[in-house]
C-alpha positions as CSV (number, residue, x, y, z in Angstrom):
1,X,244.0,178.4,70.4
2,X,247.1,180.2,68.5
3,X,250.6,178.8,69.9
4,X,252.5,182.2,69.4
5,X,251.9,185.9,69.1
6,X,252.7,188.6,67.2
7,X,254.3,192.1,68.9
8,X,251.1,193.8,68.7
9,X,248.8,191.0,70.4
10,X,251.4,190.6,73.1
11,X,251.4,194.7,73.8
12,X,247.3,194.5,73.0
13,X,246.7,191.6,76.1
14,X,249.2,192.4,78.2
15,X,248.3,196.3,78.4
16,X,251.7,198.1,77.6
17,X,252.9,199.8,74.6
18,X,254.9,198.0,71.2
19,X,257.6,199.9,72.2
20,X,257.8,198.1,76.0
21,X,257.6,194.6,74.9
22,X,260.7,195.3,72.7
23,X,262.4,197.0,75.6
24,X,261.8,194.3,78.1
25,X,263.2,191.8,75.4
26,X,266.3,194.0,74.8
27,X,266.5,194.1,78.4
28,X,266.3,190.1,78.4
29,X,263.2,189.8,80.3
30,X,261.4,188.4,77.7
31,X,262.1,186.3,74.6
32,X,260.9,186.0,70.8
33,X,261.7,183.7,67.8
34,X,261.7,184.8,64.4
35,X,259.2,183.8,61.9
36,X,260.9,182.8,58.4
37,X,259.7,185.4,57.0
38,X,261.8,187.3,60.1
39,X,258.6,188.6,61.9
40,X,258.8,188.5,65.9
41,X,257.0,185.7,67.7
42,X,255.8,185.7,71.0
43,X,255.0,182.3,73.3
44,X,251.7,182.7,75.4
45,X,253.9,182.9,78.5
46,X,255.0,185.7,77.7
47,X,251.7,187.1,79.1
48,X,252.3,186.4,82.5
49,X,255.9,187.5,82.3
50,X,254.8,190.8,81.2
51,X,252.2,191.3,83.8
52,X,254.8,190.1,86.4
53,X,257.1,192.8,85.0
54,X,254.3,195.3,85.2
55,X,253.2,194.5,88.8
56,X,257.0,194.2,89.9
57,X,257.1,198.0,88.5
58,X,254.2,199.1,90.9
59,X,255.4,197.7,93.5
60,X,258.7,199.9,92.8
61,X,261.0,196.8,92.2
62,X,264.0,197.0,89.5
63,X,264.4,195.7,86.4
64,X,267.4,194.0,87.1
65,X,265.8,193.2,90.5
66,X,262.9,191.2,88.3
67,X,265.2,190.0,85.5
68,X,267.1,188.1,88.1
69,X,264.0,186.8,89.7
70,X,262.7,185.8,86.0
71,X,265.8,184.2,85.1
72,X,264.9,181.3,87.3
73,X,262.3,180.0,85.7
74,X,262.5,177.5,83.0
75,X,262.0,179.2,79.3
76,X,258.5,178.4,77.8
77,X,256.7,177.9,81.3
78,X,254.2,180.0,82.5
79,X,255.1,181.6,85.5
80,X,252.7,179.4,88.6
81,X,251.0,180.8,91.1
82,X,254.1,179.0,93.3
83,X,256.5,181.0,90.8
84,X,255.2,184.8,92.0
85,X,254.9,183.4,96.0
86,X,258.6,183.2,95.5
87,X,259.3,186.5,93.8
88,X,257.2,188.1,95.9
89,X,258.7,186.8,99.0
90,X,261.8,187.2,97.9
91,X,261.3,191.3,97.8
92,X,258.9,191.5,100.5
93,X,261.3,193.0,102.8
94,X,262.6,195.5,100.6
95,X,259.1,196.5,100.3
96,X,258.0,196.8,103.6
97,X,261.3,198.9,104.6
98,X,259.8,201.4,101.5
99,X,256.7,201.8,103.3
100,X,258.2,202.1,106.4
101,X,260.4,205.3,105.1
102,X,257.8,206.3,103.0
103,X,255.5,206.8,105.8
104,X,258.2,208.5,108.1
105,X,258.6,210.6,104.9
106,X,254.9,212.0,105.1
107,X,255.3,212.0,108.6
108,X,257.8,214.8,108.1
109,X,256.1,216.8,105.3
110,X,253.8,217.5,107.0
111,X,255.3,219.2,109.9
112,X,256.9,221.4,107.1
113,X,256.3,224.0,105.2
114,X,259.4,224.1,102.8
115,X,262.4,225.8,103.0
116,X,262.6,229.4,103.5
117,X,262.6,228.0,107.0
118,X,260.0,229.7,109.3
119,X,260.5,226.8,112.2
120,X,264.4,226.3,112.6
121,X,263.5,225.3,116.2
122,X,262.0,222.2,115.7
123,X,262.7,221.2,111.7
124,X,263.4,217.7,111.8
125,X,265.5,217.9,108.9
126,X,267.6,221.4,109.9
127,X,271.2,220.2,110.1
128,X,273.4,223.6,111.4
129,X,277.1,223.1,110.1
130,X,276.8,219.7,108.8
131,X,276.5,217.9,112.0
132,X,275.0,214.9,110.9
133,X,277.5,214.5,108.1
134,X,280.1,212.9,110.8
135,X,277.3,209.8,111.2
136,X,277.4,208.8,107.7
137,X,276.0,209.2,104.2
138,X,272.4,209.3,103.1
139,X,269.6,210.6,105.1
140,X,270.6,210.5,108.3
141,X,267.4,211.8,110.6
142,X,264.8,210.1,108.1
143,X,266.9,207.1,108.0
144,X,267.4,206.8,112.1
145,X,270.6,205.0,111.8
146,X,270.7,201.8,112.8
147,X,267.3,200.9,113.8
148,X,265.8,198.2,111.9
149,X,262.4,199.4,110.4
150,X,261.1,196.0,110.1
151,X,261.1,195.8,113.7
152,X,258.3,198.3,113.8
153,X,255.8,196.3,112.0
């Protein structure tokens, strides 16, 4: 079996474009060596870094989120089974609060019909003068301050 591979091979197996495995190594995520004839080398475990990076990305999770998580694990190894139970776990939480306020989110839409507001009685979003500018920043009524949404679950 070959040891290394070239750009196109890596982008070919792994399912994203040339042009994203030499982002996610600018970005640091993944690593090359240079041939001496100065051609770009890929190790095979570069594979499972990639698809990692591309399931992280689904999942909604940053690149800096996964660089840091990718950063501890030893250059060269291929990422274990054991190695994505503690990424995973590690944004879990994050996660589940998304789904959480995602959900509420839909919730909302559709009691809505958009803005040119026909049902200022009951919009759950109207908010006369400001008012809910005094409890803070951010979306106040879809965020429901202070409650925990992983309570819920």
């Amino acid at each position: 079996m070959q040891r290394t591979l070239t750009v196109g091979e890596v982008a070919s197996r792994s399912g994203v474009a040339v042009s994203a495995v030499h982002f996610y190594e600018r970005k640091g995520l993944i690593a090359s060596h240079r041939t001496s004839g100065n051609q770009r080398r890929y190790d095979r475990d570069v594979l499972r870094r990639v698809a990692i990076i591309r399931m992280a990305q689904e999942l909604g999770v940053s690149l800096a989120e996964v660089g840091m998580a990718l950063e501890q694990l030893p250059p060269g190894q291929v990422p274990s089974k054991e190695d994505w139970a503690r990424m995973s776990t590690a944004w879990r939480d994050k996660l589940r609060r998304r789904i959480v306020l995602l959900q509420r989110l839909a919730g909302e839409l559709d009691s809505c019909i958009g803005c040119g507001c026909l049902s200022l009685d009951r919009c759950p979003i109207f908010n006369a003068d400001d008012q809910l500018g005094s409890g803070g920043t951010g979306a106040r009524v879809l965020m429901r301050d202070g409650e925990d949404v992983r309570e819920r679950e």
